[in-house]
C-alpha positions in Angstrom: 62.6 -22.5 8.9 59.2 -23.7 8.0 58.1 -23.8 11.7 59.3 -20.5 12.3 57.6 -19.1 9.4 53.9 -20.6 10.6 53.7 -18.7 13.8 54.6 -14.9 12.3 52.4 -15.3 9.7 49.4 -16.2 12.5 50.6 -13.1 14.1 50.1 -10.8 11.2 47.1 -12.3 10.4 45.9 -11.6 14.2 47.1 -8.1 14.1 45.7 -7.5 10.8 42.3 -8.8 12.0 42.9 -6.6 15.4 43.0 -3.3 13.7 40.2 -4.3 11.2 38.0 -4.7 14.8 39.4 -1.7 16.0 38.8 0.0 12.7 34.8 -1.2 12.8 34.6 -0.3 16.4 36.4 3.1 16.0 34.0 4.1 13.2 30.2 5.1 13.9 29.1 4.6 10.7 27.2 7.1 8.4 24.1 4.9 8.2 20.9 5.1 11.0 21.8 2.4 13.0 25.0 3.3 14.1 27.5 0.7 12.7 30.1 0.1 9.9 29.1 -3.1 8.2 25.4 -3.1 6.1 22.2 -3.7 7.6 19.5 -5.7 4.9 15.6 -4.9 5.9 13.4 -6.9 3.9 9.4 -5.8 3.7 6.8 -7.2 1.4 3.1 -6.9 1.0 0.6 -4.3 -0.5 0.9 -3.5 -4.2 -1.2 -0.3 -3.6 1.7 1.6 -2.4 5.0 -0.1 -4.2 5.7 2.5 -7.2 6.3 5.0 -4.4 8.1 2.2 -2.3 10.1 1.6 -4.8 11.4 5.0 -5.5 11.4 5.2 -1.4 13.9 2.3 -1.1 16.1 4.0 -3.8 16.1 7.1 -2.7 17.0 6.1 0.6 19.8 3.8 -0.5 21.4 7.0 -1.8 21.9 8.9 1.4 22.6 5.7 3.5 25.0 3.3 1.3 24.9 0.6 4.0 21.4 0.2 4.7 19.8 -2.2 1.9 15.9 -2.3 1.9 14.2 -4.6 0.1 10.6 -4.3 -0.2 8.7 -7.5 -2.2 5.1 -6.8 -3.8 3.3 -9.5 -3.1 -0.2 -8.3 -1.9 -1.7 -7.1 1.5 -2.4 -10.6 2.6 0.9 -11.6 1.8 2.8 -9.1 4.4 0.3 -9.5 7.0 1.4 -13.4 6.8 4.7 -12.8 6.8 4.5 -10.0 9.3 2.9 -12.6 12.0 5.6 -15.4 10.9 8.6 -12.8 11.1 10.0 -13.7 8.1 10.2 -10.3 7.3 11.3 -6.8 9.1 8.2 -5.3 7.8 5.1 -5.5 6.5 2.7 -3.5 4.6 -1.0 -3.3 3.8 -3.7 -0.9 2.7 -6.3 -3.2 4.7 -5.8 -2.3 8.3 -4.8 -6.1 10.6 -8.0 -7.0 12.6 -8.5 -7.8 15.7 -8.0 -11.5 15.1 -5.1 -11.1 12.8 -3.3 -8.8 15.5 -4.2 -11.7 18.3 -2.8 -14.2 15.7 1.0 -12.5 15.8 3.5 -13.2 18.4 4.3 -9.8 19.4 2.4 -6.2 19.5 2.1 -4.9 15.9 2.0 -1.0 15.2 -0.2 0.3 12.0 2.1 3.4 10.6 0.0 5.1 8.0 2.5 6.3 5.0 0.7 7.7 2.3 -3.1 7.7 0.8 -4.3 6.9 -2.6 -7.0 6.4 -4.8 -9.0 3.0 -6.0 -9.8 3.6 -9.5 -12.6 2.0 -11.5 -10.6 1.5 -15.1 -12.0 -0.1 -17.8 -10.9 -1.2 -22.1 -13.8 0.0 -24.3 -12.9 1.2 -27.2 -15.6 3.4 -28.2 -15.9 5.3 -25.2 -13.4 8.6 -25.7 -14.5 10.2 -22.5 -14.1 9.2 -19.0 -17.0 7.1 -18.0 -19.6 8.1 -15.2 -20.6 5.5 -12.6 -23.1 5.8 -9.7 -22.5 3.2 -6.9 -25.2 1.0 -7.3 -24.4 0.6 -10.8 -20.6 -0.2 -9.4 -21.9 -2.7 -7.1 -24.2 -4.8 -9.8 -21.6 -4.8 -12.3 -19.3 -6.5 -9.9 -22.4 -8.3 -8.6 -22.8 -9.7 -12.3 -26.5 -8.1 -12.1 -25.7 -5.4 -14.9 -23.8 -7.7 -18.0 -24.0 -5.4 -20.9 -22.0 -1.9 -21.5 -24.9 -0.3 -22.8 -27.2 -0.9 -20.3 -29.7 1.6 -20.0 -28.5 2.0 -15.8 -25.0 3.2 -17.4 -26.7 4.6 -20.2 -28.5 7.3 -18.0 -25.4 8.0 -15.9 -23.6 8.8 -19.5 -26.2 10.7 -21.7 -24.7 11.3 -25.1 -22.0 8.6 -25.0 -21.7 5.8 -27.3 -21.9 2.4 -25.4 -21.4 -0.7 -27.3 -23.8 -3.6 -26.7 -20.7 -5.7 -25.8 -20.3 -8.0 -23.1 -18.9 -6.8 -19.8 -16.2 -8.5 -18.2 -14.9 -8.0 -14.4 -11.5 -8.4 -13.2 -11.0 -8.6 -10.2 -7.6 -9.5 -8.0 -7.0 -13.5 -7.3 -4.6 -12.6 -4.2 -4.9 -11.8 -0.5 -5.3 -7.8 -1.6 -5.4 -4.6 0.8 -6.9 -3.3 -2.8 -9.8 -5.8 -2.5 -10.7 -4.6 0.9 -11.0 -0.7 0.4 -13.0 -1.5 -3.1 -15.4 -4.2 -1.4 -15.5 -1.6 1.9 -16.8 0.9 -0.6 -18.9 -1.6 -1.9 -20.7 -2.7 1.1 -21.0 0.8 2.3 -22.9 1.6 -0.7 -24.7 -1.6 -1.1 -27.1 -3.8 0.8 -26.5 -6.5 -1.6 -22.9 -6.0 -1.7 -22.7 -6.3 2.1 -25.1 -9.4 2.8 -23.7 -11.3 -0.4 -20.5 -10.6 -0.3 -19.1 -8.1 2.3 -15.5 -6.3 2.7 -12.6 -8.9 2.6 -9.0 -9.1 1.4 -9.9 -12.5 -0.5 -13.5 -12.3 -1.2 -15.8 -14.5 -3.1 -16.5 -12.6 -6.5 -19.6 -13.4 -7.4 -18.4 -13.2 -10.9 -15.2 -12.1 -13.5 -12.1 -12.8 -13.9 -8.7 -12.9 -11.5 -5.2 -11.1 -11.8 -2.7 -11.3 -9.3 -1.7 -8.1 -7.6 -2.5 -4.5 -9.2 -0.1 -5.6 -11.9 -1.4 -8.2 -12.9 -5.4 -6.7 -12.5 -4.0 -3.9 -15.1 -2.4 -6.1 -17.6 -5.9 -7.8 -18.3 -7.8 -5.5 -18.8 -5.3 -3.7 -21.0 -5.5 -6.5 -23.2 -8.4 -7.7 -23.1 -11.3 -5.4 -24.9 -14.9 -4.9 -22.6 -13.1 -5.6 -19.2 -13.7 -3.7 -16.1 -11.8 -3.7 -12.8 -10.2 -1.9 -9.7 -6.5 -0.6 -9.6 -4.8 1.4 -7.7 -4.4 5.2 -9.6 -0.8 4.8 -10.2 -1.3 1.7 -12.4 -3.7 3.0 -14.1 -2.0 6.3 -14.8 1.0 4.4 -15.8 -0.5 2.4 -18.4 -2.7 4.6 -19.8 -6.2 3.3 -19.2 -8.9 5.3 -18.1 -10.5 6.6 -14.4 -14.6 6.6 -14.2 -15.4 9.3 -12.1 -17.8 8.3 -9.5 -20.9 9.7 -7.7 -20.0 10.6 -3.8 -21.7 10.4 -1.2 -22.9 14.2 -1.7 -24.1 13.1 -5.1 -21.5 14.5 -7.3 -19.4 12.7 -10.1 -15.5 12.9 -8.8 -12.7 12.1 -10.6 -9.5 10.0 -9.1 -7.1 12.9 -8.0 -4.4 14.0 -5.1 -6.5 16.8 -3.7 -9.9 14.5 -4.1 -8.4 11.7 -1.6 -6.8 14.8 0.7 -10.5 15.9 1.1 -11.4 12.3 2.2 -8.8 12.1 4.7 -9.9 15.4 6.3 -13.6 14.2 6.3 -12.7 11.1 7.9 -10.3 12.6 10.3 -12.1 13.3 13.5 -12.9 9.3 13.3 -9.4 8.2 13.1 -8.2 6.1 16.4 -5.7 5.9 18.5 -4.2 2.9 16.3 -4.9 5.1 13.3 -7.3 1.7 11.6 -9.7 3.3 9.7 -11.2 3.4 6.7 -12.1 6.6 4.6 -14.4 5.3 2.0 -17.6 6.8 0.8 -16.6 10.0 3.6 -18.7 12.5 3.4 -17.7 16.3 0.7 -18.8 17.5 -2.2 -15.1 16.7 -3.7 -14.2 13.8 -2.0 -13.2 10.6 -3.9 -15.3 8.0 -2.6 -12.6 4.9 -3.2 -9.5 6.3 -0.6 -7.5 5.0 1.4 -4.5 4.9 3.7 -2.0 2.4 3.1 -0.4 1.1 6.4 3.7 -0.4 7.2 3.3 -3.0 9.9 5.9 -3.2 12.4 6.2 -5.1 15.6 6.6 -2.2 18.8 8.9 -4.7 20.1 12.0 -5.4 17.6 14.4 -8.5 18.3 17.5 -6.8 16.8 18.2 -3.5 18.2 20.7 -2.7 14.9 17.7 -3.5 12.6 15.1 -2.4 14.6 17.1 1.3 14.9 17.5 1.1 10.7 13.8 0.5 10.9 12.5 3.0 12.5 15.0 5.4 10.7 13.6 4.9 7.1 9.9 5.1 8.5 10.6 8.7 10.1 12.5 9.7 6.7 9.5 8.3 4.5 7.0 10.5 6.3 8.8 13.6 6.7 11.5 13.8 3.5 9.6 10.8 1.4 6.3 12.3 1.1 8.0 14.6 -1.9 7.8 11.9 -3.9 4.0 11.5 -3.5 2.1 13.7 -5.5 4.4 12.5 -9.1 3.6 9.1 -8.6 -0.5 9.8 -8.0 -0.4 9.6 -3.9 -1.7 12.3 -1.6 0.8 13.2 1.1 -0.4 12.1 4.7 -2.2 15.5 6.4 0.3 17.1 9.5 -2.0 16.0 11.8 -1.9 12.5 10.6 2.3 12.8 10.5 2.3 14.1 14.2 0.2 11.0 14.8 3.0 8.5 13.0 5.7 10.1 14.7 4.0 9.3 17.6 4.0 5.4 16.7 7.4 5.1 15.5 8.6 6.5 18.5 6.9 4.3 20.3 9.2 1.0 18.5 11.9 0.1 21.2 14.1 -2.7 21.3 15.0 -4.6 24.7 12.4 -2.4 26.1 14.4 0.8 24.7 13.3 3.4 22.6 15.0 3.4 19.1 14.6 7.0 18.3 
C-alpha cells in the first residue's frame, strides 16, 4: 500500500505546483513590473530629501501592494558609494556625482532631479525671539571660526535692536559624506574668497572648526540641545523640530527667508544654465526673492539596469514621484520641480532600458 501511496501523492503535489505556475503565469500582476510575486527596491543616501521619501515609499506601497521600496538615510556620500558598488537599486544625493565619481562606476549613471529644497542656517539662542539676519560673509567667518562671539558687533549691525548675548558660538556641522555639506560649502565658496581657497565645496570637508552630527538628524539634535550652537539643516528638520531659519542676504542684497516659493525663484534663475545631465547647482542665483542656500536633490540610477523586472519597478516609481508625488512637496517644506525641469526627467527615465530595451 505504502508504495502505491508515495507516487499519487508526488502527483498531486506536481499538479498542485502546475496550476500554481499557471496561476503566476496567467496573472499580469497589478504592480509596474508586470508580475505576480513582489519586487523589493532598496535606495539609500541623501538625508536632504528622506521626510518626503519616506512618505513617497508609503504612499506608493499603497497603490502597488507588491512592490516594496526601501529607501535607507544614510547621507549623499553614502548612496553615491553604494550606487557605484550596486549594492543598491538606487541611489540618491543632493550633491550632483562628478566626473571622477561617474568614471569610478561600472556602468552609465543617470542624475534624475526629484524635488528642491532649502539649506537653512538654524541656530539655539535663547534670547533671540526673532529670526536672526545673516549677511554671507558673516556666514562664512562664523563657520570659518573668524567671528566666535553671538554679539559680535558684524552680527550686531546685521540685527539692530536685537538682544545678542556675549556667549560663545558653537558650529555644527555634519561628520558624514553629506549632499547637505556640499550645497552649504558651494554657497560658501561662492560668497567667500576665504571659504573657497581654505576650504572649498565638498561632501566631507575639513571644518576649520565646531562640532560634528551625523546626517541632518543628527546636525538638528545638537543644536537643539545644546544652547549657543549654530549649523546647517535641511528646512524640513528644522521645521519639524522647531528651531529657527536666519534669513539671509542674496545675492541682490535682500534678507530672504527659507520658503517654497523662495527656492522656486532660484530654480527659475538658474534655469537657462541647467545641462543636458541636469548637474547643477542653484546657489547664490541671481532675484530679489531668491533663497540663496537651494538646491536640487538628485536619485541616481544606472541607464543600463541588470534586472529587467526591477529595473521596470524602477523606473515606475521615479515617473509616479515626479508627476503624482510632487503633491506631497510643499507640506513637507519642498518646492515642486518646475514643468520644464519634469519634461526634462521624463526625458531621463525614459532613457533607463534593460538589455538594451526601453523600460517605459
Amino acid at each position: 500500500m505504502l508504495k502505491l501511496i508515495r507516487p499519487a501523492r508526488t502527483s498531486v503535489i506536481v499538479l498542485i505546483a502546475s496550476f500554481a505556475m499557471l496561476g503566476l503565469a496567467c496573472s499580469g500582476g497589478s504592480g509596474p513590473a508586470g508580475a505576480g510575486g513582489n519586487i523589493a527596491l532598496q535606495g539609500a543616501g541623501a538625508t536632504f530629501p528622506n521626510p518626503l521619501y519616506q512618505k513617497w515609499v508609503s504612499e506608493y506601497g499603497k497603490l502597488h501592494s507588491n512592490v516594496r521600496i526601501d529607501y535607507q538615510s544614510i547621507g549623499s556620500g553614502g548612496g553615491i558609494k553604494q550606487i557605484q558598488e550596486q549594492t543598491i537599486d538606487f541611489g540618491a544625493s543632493d550633491a550632483p556625482m562628478s566626473d571622477a565619481d561617474l568614471k569610478a562606476a561600472p556602468g552609465e549613471i543617470i542624475h534624475i532631479p526629484t524635488v528642491l529644497g532649502a539649506v537653512v542656517i538654524t541656530y539655539n539662542v535663547a534670547s533671540i525671539a526673532q529670526p536672526l539676519q545673516l549677511s554671507p560673509d558673516v556666514v562664512a567667518d562664523i563657520f570659518l571660526g573668524k567671528i566666535t562671539k553671538w554679539d559680535d558687533a558684524r552680527i550686531k549691525q546685521d540685527n539692530p535692536g536685537v538682544s545678542l548675548p556675549a556667549a560663545d558660538i558653537t558650529t555644527v556641522h555634519r561628520s558624514d559624506g553629506s549632499g547637505t555639506s556640499f550645497v552649504f560649502t558651494d554657497y560658501l565658496a561662492k560668497v567667500s574668497a576665504e571659504w573657497k581657497s581654505k576650504v572649498g565645496t565638498d561632501k566631507s570637508p575639513k571644518w576649520p572648526v565646531g562640532q560634528g552630527g551625523k546626517g541632518n538628524e543628527g546636525v538638528t539634535g545638537q543644536i537643539k540641545n545644546q544652547p549657543n550652537t549654530i549649523g546647517y539643516v535641511e528646512l524640513a528638520y528644522a521645521v519639524q523640530n522647531k528651531l529657527p531659519a536666519a534669513l539671509l542676504k542674496n545675492a541682490s542684497g535682500k534678507f530672504i527667508a527659507p520658503s517654497i516659493d523662495a527656492v522656486t525663484a532660484a530654480a527659475a534663475s538658474a534655469s537657462g544654465q541647467t545641462p543636458d545631465d541636469l548637474r547643477v547647482s542653484i546657489t547664490n542665483a541671481a532675484g530679489d526673492s531668491v533663497y540663496p542656500i537651494s538646491s536640487y536633490t538628485y536619485v541616481l540610477a544606472y541607464k543600463n539596469q541588470k534586472n529587467a523586472e526591477k529595473g521596470k519597478a524602477l523606473v515606475d516609481f521615479l515617473w509616479w514621484a515626479i508627476h503624482d508625488g510632487e503633491q506631497f512637496a510643499k507640506d513637507l517644506q519642498y518646492s515642486p520641480l518646475p514643468a520644464e525641469i519634469v519634461t526634462r526627467a521624463e526625458t531621463k527615465i525614459k532613457s533607463i532600458t534593460a538589455g538594451g530595451a526601453p523600460l517605459r
